[in-house]
N, C-alpha and C positions, 0 to 999 in steps of 0.2 A: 589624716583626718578627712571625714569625707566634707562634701561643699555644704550639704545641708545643714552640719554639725556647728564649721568655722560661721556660717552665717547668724545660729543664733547665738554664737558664743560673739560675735561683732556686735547684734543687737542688745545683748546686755552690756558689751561696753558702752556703748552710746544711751545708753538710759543710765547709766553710773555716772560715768564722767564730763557729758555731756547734759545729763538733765533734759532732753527730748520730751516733748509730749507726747501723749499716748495718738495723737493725730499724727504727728511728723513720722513718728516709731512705724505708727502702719502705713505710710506712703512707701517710709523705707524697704518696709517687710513686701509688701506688692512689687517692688521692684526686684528688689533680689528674689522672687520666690519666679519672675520671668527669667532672669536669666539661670536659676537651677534648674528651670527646664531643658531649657539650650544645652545646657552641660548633661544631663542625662540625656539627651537623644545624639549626643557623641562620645557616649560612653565614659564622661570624667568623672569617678567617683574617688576618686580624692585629688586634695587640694592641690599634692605635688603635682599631680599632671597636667593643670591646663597650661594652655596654650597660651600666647598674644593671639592666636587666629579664633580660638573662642572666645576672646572679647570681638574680635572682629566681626563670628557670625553673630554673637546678638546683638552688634550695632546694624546687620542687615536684615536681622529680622524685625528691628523697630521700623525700621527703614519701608521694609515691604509693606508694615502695619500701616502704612500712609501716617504717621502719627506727626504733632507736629513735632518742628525746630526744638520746642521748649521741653516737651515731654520726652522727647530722643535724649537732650543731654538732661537733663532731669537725672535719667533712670542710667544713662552711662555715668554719670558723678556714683552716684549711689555703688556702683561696679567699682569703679579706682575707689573709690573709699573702702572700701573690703578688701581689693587685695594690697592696699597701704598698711589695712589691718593685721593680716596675714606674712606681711615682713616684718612689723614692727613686733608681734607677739614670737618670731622666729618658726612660724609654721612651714616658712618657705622660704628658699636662699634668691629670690630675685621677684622685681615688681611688674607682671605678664602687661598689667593695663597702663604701666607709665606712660609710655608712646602713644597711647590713644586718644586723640585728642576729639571729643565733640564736636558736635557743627556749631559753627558762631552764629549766632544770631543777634538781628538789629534789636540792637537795645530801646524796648517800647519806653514812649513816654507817658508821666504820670497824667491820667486824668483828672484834673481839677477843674471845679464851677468860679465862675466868677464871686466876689464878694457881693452883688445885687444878689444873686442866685442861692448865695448860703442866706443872705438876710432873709430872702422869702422864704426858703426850708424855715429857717427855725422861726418866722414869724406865722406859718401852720402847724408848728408842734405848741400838738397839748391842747388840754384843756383843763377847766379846773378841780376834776373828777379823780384820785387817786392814778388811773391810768393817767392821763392827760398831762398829771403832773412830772410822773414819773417820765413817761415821753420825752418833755422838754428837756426834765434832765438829762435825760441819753443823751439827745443829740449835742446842747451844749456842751457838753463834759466831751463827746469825740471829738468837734471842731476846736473847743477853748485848750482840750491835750495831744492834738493827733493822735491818742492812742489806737491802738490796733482794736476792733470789736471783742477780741477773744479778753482784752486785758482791762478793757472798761467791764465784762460780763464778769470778768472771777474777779471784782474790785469786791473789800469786806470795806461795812463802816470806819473802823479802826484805821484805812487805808487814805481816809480824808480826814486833813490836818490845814483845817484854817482857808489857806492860800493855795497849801500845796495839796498835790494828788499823788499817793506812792504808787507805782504802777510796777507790774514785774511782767516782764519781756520774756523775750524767749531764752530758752539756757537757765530760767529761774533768773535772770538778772533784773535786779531793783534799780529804778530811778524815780529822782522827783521832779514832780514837773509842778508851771505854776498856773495854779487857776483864775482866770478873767472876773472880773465883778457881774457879768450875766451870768457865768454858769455857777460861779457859789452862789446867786440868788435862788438861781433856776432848784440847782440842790438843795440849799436851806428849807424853799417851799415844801420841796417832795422827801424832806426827811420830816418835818413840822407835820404839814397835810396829809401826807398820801403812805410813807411809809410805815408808819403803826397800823394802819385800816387794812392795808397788804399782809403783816405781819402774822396777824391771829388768824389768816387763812390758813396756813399752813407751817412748815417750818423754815423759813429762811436763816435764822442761824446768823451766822456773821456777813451774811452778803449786802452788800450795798444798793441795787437794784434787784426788786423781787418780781413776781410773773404777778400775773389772777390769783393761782393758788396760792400764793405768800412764798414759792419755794425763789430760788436765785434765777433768775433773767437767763435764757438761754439764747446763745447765737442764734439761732432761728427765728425767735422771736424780736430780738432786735433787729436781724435782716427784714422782717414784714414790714415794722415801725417804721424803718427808712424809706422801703418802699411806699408805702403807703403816704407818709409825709408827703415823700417828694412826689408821687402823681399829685396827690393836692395842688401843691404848690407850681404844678405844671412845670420840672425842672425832668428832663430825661434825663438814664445814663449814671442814674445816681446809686454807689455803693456801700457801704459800711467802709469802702478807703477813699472814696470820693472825700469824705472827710479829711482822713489822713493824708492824702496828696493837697488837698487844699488849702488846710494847717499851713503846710513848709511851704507852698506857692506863693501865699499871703506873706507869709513872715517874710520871704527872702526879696517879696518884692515892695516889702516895706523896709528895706533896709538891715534884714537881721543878717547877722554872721554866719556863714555858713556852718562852721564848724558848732556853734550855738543850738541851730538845729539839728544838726547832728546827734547832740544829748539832747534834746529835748525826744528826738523818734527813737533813740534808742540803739540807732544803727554802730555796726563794731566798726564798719568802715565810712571814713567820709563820702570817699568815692559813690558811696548808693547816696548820700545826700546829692552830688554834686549834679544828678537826674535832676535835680529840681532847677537848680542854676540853669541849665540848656532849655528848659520851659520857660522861665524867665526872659531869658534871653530872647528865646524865639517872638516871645510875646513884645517886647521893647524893640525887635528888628520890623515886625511886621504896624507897630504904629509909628515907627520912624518911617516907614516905605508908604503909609498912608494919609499921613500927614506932611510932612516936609517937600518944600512947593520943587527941588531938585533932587530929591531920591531916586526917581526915575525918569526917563525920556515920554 
């Protein structure tokens, strides 16, 4: 089978049985379509033949690319994921990329604003004008759920019940999360107010946030919202996960369970919650070290 073949016959597994978005689908498809390059200028035209040293060269051809830490093993995962592919479907008697391990990299910490710094975000969203309403809602409903921006944007009416918010994650996976008494106000207004006068613009359909034209809220447009809020509100550095990292910061430094947030973001592993715990922490070592009259000499 030649490489180009095994790769889209890989990406149709992972849109099957993985449920991928058509975003992750084409980060994947850009990376594999670099290293079919690599493999045609050394002649691999089919699968049997490559090497472990053409996974080698195209870890030094990212390498040469000056790219960083993150985007190197990014696009070499994406590599061993293909040819895991390729043993397990029996296209090939052994795995060329097992041995190749990426470069590690220092695990970044989440960016999160203080609780003063979210109270002024959202005490500059909105106003009382169908956008303005809707706004508020945005932002409350990302701080009140951490949800991800792509998964507050594909929220439908039907998908707010009361208290709770149904959110669907990556993989297609559902969970519920529980809404704050600001942001189901913040909501109630802008489903009351603002979301019928949105409506008869356009076709929104079963979406729960709609644009100008009445259609569904697109990421872009909620990325400007944020931006814009937070210049307002004189708060740098602020992101559509500025949210999301500030959510699990809050909770866990109010006492919440780890593993509690855990379902609440959605994550398959604790281990990506447990980033939030070393924020914390780092935060409670550095007001122990500025407070306490023998912390230091």
């Amino acid at each position: 089978m030649r490489p180009a073949d095994a790769v889209a016959r890989h990406l149709r597994q992972l849109t099957i049985e993985r449920g991928l978005s058509r975003h992750t689908l084409a980060a994947y498809r850009r990376d594999l379509d670099g290293y079919l390059a690599v493999l045609a200028e050394r002649g691999r035209d089919a699968v049997a033949t490559i090497e472990a040293a053409d996974v080698q060269a195209f870890h030094a051809a990212l390498a040469d690319r000056g790219l960083a830490p993150s985007s190197v093993a990014r696009q070499l995962s994406a590599v061993r994921g293909l040819h895991r592919f390729l043993v397990d479907e029996g296209l090939v008697d052994r795995d060329v990329a097992h041995d190749h391990r990426p470069p590690k990299q220092a695990m970044p910490l989440p960016k999160a604003v203080t609780i003063a710094q979210m109270q002024r975000i959202l005490d500059h969203a909105g106003g009382d004008d169908p956008a303005g309403l809707r706004d508020r809602a945005l932002l409350e409903l990302l701080y009140a759920t951490g949800a991800r921006i792509s998964e507050v944007c594909d929220l439908d009416v039907d998908d707010a019940h009361e208290e709770l918010l149904r959110l669907t994650g990556k993989g297609g996976k559902q969970r519920l999360v529980p809404v704050g008494s600001y942001a189901r106000d913040a909501l109630d207004a802008y489903l009351v107010r603002a979301r019928p006068l949105l409506a008869v613009r356009g076709r929104g359909g079963p979406a729960l946030l709609l644009g100008a034209r009445g259609g569904r809220l697109s990421r872009q447009t909620a990325w400007s919202i944020i931006q814009r809020v937070a210049e307002e509100a004189e708060v740098e550095h602020v992101s559509p996960h500025t949210f999301r990292h500030s959510f699990a910061t809050h909770l866990l430094e109010g006492g919440a369970d780890v593993r509690v947030v855990q379902e609440l973001l959605g994550h398959a592993s604790v281990a990506t919650t447990q980033i939030y715990t070393r924020v914390t922490a780092d935060t409670l070592r550095d007001m122990y070290t500025t407070a306490h009259p023998r912390a230091r000499r």
